[in-house]
C-alpha positions in Angstrom: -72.1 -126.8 81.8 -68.6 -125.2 83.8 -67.1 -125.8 79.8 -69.6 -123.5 78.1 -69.5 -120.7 81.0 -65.6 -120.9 81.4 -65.3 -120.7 77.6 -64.0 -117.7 76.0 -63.3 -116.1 79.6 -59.2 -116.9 79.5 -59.9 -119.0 82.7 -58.9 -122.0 83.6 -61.4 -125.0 84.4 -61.4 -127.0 87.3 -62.2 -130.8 88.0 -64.1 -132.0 91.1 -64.5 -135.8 90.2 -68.1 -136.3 91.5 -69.3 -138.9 88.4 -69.9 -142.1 88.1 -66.4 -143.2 86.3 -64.8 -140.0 86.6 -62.9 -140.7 83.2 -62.4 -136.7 82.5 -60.6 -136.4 85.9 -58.8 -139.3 85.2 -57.6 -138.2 81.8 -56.4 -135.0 83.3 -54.7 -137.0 86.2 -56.7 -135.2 88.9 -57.0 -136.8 92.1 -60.2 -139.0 92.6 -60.0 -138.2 96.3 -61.7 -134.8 96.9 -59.5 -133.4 99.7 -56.5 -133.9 97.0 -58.5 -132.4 93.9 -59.6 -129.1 96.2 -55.1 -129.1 96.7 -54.9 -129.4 92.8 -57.6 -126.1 92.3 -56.1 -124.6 95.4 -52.1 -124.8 95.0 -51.2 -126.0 91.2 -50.1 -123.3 88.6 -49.8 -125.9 85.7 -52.8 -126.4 83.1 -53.4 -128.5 80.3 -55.4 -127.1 77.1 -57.1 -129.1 75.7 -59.7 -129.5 72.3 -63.3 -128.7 72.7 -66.0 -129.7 70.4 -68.2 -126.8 69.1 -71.8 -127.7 68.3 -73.9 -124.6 66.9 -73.6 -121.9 69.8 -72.0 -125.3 72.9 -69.6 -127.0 73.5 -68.9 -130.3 74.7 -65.8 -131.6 75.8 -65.8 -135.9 76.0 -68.1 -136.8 73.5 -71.1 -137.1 71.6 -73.4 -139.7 70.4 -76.7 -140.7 68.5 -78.8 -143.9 68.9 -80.2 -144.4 72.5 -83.0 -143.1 73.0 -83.9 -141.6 76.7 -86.0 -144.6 77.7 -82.8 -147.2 76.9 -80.3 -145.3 79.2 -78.9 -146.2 81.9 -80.8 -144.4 85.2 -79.1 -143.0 87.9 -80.4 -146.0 90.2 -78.7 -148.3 88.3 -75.5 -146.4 88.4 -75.8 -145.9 92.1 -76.3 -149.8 92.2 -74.2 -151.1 90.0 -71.3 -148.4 89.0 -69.9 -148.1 86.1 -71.1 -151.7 85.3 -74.4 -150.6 84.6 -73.4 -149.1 81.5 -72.2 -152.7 79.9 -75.3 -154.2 81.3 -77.3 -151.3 79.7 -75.7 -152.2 76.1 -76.8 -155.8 75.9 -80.0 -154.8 76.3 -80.1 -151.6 74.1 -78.6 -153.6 71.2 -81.0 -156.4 71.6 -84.1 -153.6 71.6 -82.2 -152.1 68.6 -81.9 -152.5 65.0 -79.4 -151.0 62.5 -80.1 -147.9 60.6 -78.4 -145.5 58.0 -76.1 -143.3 59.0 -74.7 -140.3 56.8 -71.3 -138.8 57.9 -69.5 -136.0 56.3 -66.0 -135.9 57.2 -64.2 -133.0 56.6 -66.0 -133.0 53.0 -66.0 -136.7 52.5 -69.1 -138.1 53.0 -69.4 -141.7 54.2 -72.6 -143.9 54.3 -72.9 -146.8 56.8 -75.7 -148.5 59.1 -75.4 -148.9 62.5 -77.0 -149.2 66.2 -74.7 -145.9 67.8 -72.3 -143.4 66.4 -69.8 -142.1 68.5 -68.1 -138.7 67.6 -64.9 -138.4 70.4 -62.6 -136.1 71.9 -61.5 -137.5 74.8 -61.1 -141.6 75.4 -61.0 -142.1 78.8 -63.9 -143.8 80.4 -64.3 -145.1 84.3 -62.6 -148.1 83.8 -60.1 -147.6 80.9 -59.7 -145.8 77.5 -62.3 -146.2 74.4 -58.6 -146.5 72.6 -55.4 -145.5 74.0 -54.8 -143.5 70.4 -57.8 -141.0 71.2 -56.4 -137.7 72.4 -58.2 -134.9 74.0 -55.4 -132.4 72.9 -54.7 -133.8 69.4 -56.5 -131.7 67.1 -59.1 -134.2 65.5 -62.1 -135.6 66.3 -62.1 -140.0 66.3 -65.4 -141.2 64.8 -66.9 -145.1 65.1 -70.2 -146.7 64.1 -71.3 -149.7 66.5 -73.5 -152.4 64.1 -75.2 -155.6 64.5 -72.4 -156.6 62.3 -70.0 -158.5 64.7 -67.2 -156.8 62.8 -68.0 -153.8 63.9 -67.9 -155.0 67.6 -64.9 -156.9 67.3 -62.9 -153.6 65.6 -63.8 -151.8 68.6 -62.3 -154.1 70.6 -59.4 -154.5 68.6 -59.1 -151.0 69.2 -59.7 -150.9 72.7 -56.6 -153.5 73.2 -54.5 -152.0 70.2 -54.2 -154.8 68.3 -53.0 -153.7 65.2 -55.4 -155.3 62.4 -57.6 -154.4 59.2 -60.6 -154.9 61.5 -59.5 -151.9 63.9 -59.7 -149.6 61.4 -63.4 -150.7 60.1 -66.3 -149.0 61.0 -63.5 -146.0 62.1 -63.2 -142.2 60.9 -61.1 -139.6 62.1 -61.5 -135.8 61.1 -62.2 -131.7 62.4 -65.5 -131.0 60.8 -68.3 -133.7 61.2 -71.9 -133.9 60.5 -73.8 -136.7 61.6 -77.6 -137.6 59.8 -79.4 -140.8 60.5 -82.9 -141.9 59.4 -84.8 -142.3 61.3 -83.9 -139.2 63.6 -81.8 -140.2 66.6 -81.3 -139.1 70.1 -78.6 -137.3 70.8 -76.2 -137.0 73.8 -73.5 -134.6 74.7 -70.9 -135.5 77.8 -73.7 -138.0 79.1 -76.4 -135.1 78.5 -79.6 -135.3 76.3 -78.8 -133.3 73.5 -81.7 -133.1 71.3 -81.7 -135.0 68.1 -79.5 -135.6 64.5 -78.6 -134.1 62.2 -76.1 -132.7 64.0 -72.7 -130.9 62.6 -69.6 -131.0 65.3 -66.0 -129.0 64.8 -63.0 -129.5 67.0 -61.5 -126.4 68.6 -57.9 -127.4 69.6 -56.6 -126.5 73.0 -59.6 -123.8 73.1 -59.9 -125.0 77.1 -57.1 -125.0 80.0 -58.4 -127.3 82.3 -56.1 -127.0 86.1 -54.1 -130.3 86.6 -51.4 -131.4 89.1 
């Protein structure tokens, strides 16, 4: 929400790291502690820009994906419970409640057809506990795109990914590009930086370093 209102202003953004992983803040290296993320807003003259992705009329800045719908995600009891924890316990049971599906992407022209559980469509890597993949930038210009299937593959790629192992698999079920448009059938829910976001098709472009975000 601070994203869409700051952009197009010329002013910087500003993290308070008040969620439940605080990956954003961490990306930016921006103090967890609040006391030392108020001195970063307060006293630092040095900001970062960083890409944005535009969809229709909003922007979003971590990421956006399709396949769980608002009854399989994870409450904010369970966060408050569990932490960022909640979201692996979550994903067991949203992929045993799921079943693959088609999935349509057009990728900067090219269009690609796959099945799958979740699509991801990412700008910046950085979760609570570690990076999605250490190769996902927020400031590199592209968008990084991955399909999650019942096909183990498809899991084990993202792991490979996760732990940059170099292999065949990584690069499976993986997309990269600036212009994106996701379809799947049946219609899926869609969510933008952990937000419902109404529901595919959807069609995403990266704006690069559109945001300076304050950092230390």
């Amino acid at each position: 929400e601070i994203a869409n209102a700051v952009m197009g202003t010329g002013k910087p953004m500003g993290i308070l790291p008040g969620g439940t992983g605080n990956g954003f803040a961490t990306e930016m290296g921006v103090p967890k502690d609040y006391r030392k993320a108020v001195e970063v807003l307060c006293t630092s003259h040095n900001v970062r820009h960083v890409d944005v992705m535009q969809i229709g009329d909003q922007y979003c800045i971590q990421r956006l994906y399709a396949g769980i719908e608002p009854e399989q995600q994870v409450s904010r009891e369970q966060k408050d419970k569990y932490g960022t924890l909640a979201y692996a316990l979550m994903t067991g049971k949203q992929v045993k409640e799921s079943v693959d599906a088609p999935i349509t992407l057009t990728i900067d022209g090219q269009r690609v057809e796959t099945h799958g559980l979740k699509c991801y469509i990412v700008n910046s890597g950085q979760g609570g506990k570690g990076s999605i993949d250490k190769e996902f930038r927020v400031d590199d210009g592209i968008l990084d795109v991955f399909v999650i299937s019942r096909n183990p593959i498809s899991v084990v790629a993202a792991a490979e990914r996760f732990f940059q192992i170099p292999s065949f698999k990584a690069r499976t079920y993986y997309w990269r590009g600036r212009d994106i448009t996701l379809e799947c059938e049946p219609s899926k829910a869609l969510w933008a930086d952990g937000e419902e976001f109404g529901r595919t098709p959807v069609s995403v472009k990266v704006l690069p370093g559109a945001l300076p975000v304050v950092v230390l």
